[in-house]
N, CA and C atoms as a LAMMPS dump frame, in Angstrom:
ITEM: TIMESTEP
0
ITEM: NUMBER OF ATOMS
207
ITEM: BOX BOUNDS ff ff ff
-5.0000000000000000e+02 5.0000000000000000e+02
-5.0000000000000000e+02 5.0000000000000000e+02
-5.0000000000000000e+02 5.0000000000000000e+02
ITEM: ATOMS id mol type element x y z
1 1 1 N -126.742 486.877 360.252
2 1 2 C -127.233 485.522 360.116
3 1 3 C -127.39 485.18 358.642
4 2 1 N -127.268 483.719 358.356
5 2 2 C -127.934 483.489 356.855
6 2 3 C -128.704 482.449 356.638
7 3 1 N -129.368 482.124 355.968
8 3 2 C -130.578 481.233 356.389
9 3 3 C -130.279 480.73 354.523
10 4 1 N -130.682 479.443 354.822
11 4 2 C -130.665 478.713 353.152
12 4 3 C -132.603 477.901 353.705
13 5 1 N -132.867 477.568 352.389
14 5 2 C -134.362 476.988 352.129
15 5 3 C -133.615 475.819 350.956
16 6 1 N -134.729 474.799 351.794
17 6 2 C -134.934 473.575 350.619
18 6 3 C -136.305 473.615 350.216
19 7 1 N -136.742 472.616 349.017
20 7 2 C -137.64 472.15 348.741
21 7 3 C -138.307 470.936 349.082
22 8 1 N -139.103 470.538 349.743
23 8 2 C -139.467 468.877 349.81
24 8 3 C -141.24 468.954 349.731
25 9 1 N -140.88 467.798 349.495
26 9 2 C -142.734 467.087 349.22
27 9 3 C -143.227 466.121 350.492
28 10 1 N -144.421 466.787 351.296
29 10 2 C -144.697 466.232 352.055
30 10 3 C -146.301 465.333 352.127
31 11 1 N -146.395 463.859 351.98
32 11 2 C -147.54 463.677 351.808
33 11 3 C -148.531 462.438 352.975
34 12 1 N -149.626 462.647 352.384
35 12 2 C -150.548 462.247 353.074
36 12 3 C -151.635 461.702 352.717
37 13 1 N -152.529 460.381 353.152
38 13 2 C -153.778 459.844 352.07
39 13 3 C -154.834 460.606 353.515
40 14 1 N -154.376 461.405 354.809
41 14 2 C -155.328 462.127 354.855
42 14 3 C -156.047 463.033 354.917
43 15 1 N -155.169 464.273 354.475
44 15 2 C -155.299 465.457 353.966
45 15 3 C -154.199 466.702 353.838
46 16 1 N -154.503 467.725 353.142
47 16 2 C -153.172 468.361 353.202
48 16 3 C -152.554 468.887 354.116
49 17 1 N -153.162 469.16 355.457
50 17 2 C -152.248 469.981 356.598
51 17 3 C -151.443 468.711 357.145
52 18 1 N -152.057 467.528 357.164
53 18 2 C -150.792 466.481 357.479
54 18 3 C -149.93 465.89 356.418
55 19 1 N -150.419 466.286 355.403
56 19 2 C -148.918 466.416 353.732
57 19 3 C -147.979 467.515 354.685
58 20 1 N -148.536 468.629 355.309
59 20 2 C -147.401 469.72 355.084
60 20 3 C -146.81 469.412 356.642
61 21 1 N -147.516 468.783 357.272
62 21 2 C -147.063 468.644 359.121
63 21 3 C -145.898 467.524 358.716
64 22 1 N -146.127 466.497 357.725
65 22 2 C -145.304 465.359 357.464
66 22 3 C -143.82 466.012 356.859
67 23 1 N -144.161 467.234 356.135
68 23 2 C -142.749 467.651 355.402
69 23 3 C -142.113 468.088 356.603
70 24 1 N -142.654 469.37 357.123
71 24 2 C -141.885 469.904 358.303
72 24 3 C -141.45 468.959 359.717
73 25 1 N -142.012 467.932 360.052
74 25 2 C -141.613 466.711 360.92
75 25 3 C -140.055 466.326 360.473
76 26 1 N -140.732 465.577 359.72
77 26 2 C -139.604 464.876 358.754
78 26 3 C -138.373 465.74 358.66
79 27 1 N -138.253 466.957 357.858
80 27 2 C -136.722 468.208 357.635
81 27 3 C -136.586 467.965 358.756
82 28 1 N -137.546 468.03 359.986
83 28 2 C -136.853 468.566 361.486
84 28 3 C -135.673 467.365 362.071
85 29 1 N -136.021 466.55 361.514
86 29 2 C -135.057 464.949 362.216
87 29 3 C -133.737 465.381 361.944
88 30 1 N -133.404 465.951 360.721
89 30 2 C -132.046 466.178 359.959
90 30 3 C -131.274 467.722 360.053
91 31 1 N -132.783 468.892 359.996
92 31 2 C -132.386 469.754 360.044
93 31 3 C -132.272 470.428 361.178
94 32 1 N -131.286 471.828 361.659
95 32 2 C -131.523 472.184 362.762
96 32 3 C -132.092 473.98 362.385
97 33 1 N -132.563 474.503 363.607
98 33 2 C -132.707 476.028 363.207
99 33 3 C -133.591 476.398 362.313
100 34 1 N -134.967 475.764 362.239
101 34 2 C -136.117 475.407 361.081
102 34 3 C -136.6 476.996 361.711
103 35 1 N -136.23 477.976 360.768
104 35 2 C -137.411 479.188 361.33
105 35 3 C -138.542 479.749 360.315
106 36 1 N -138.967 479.112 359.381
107 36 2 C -140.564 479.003 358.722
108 36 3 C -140.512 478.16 357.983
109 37 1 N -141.503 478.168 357.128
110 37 2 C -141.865 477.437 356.204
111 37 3 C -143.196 477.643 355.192
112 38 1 N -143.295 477.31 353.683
113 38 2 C -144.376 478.357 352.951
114 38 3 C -144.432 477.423 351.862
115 39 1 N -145.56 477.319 351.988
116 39 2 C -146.604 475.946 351.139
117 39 3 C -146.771 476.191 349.666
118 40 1 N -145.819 475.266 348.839
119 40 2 C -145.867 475.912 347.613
120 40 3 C -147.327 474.986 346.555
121 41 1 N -146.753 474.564 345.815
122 41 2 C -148.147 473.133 344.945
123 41 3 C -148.272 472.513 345.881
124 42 1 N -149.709 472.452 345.626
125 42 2 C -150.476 471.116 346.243
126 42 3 C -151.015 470.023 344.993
127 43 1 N -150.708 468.857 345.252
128 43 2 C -150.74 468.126 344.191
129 43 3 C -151.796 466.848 345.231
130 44 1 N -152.627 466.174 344.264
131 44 2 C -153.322 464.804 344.924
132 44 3 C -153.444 463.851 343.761
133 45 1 N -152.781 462.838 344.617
134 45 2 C -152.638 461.465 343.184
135 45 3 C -153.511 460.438 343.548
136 46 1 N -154.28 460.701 342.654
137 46 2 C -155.465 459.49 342.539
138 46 3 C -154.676 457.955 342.275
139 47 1 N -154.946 457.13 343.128
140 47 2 C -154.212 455.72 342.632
141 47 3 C -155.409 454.271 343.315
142 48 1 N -155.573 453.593 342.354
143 48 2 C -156.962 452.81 342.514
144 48 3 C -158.184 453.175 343.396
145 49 1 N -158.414 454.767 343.671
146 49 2 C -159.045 455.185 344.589
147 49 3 C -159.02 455.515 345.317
148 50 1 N -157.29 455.556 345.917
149 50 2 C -157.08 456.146 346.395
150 50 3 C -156.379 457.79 346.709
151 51 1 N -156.585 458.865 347.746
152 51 2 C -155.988 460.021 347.177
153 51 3 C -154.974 460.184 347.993
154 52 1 N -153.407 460.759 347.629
155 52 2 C -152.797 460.761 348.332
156 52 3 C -152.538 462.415 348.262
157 53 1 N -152.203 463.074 349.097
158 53 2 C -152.294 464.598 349.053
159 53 3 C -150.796 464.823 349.183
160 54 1 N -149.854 465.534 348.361
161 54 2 C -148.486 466.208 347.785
162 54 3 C -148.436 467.482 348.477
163 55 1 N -147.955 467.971 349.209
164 55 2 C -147.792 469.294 349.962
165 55 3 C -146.098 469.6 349.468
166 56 1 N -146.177 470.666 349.052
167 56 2 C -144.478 471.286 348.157
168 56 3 C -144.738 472.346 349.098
169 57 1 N -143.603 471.882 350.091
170 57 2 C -143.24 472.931 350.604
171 57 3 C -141.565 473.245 351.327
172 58 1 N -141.362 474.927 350.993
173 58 2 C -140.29 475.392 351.178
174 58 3 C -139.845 475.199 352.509
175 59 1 N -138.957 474.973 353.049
176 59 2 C -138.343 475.274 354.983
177 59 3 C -137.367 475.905 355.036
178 60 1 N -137.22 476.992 355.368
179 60 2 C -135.965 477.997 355.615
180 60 3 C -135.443 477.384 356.768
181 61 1 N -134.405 477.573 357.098
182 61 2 C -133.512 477.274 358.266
183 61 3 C -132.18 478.26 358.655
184 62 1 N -131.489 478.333 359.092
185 62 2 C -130.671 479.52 359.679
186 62 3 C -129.23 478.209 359.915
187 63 1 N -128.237 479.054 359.3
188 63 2 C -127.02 478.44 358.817
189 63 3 C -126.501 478.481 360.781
190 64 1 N -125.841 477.476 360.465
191 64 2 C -124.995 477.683 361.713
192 64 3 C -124.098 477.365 361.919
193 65 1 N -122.43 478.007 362.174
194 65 2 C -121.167 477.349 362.044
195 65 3 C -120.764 477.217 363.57
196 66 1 N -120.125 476.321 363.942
197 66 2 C -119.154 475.954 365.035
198 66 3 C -117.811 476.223 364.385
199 67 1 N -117.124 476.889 365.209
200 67 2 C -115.666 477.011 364.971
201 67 3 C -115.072 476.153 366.048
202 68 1 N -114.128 475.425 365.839
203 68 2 C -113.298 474.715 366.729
204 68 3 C -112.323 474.977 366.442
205 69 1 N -111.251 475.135 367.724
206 69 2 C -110.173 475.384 367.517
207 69 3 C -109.05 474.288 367.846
C-alpha cells in the first residue's frame, strides 16, 4: 500500500475540536481512503473580538489505483 498526507487548516469561532472536525469533514468530500489524521499548530485569530480557532492538521490517506483495461 502507499498512503500520501496533505496539510490543511481547519477552523472554527467555536473551538478547536470543531477547527479539527471541520478539516477532516471537509478532506473527506474530495478525499477517499482517509486512514488518520495528527493535529499539527493551533493558531486563534482575534478579529474585532472575535476568536476564530486554526486547527493545522495533517490527513493521511491510502493511494488507490484502478486499472482499466
Amino acid at each position: 500500500m502507499v498512503y500520501k498526507y496533505i496539510d490543511i487548516v481547519g477552523t472554527s469561532t467555536k473551538g478547536i475540536d470543531d477547527a479539527i472536525r471541520d478539516a477532516i469533514e471537509e478532506s473527506s468530500k474530495t478525499i477517499k481512503n482517509i486512514k488518520w489524521a495528527e493535529l499539527g499548530r493551533v493558531t486563534i485569530l482575534v478579529k474585532k473580538g472575535v476568536l476564530e480557532y486554526q486547527a493545522e492538521v495533517k490527513i493521511g490517506f491510502e493511494i488507490s489505483r484502478s486499472i482499466e483495461e
